[in-house]
C-alpha positions in Angstrom: 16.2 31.7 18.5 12.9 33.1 18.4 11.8 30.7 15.2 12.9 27.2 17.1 9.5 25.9 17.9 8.8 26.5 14.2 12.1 25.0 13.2 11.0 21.6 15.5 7.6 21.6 14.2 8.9 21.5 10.6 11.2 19.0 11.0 8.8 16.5 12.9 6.6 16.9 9.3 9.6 16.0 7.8 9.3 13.2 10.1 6.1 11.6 9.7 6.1 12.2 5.8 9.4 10.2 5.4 7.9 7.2 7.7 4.5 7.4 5.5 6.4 7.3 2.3 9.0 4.3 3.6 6.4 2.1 5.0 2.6 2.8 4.9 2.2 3.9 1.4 1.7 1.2 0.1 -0.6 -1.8 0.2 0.9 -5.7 -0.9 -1.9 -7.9 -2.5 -1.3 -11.6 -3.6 -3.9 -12.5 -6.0 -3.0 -16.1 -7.3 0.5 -16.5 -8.4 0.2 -12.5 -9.0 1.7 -9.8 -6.7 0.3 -6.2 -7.2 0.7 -2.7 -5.4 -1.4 -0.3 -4.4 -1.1 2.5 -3.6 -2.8 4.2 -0.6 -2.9 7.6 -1.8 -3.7 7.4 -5.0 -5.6 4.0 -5.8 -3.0 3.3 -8.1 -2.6 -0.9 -8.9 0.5 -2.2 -10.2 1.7 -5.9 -11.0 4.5 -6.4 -9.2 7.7 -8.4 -11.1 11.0 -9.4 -10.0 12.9 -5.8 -10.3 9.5 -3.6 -11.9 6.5 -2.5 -11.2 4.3 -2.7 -14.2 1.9 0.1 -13.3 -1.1 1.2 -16.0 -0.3 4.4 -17.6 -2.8 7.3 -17.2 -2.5 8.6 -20.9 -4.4 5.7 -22.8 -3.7 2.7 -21.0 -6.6 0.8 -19.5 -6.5 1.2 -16.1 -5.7 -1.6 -13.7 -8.0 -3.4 -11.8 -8.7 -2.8 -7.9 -7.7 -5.3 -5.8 -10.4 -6.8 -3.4 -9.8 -7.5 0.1 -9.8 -11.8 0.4 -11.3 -13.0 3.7 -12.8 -16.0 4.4 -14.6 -16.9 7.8 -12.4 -18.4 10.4 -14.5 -21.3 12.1 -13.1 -21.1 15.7 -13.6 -17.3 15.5 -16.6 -14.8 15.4 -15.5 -12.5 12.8 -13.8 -13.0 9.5 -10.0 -13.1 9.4 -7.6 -12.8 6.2 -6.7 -15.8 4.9 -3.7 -17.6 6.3 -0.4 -18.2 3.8 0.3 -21.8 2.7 3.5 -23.1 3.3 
């Protein structure tokens, strides 16, 4: 009984590290008719295919490229906005 607020503090960094993992790890850029990965931690790019995720090996591979963000300036705002999708 004495351990409890130890127990709950462990289990709420159980918590937050399973939400990171499931849904903010990772950043979706479209470049062209190209979809890569990246992720947040570690930089890491990979092209994105239907079913794989061609990422470039560290052991003599040449590394993929980073990803730039692609803004353009909106005209009916102040600031630039991210591009919309076409339809």
């Amino acid at each position: 009984m004495q351990y409890r607020a130890a127990w709950y503090a462990l289990i709420a960094i159980a918590v937050v590290v399973i939400v990171f993992e499931l849904f903010f790890r990772y950043r979706y850029v479209r470049a062209g008719d190209q979809l890569w990965r990246i992720d947040r931690v570690t930089e890491q790019a990979c092209l994105v295919r239907v079913g794989n995720a061609d990422c470039a090996s560290d052991a003599g591979g040449a590394p993929a490229p980073r990803a730039a963000p692609r803004t353009t300036a909106n005209p009916y705002l102040a600031s630039p906005t991210p591009e919309p999708n076409p339809r």
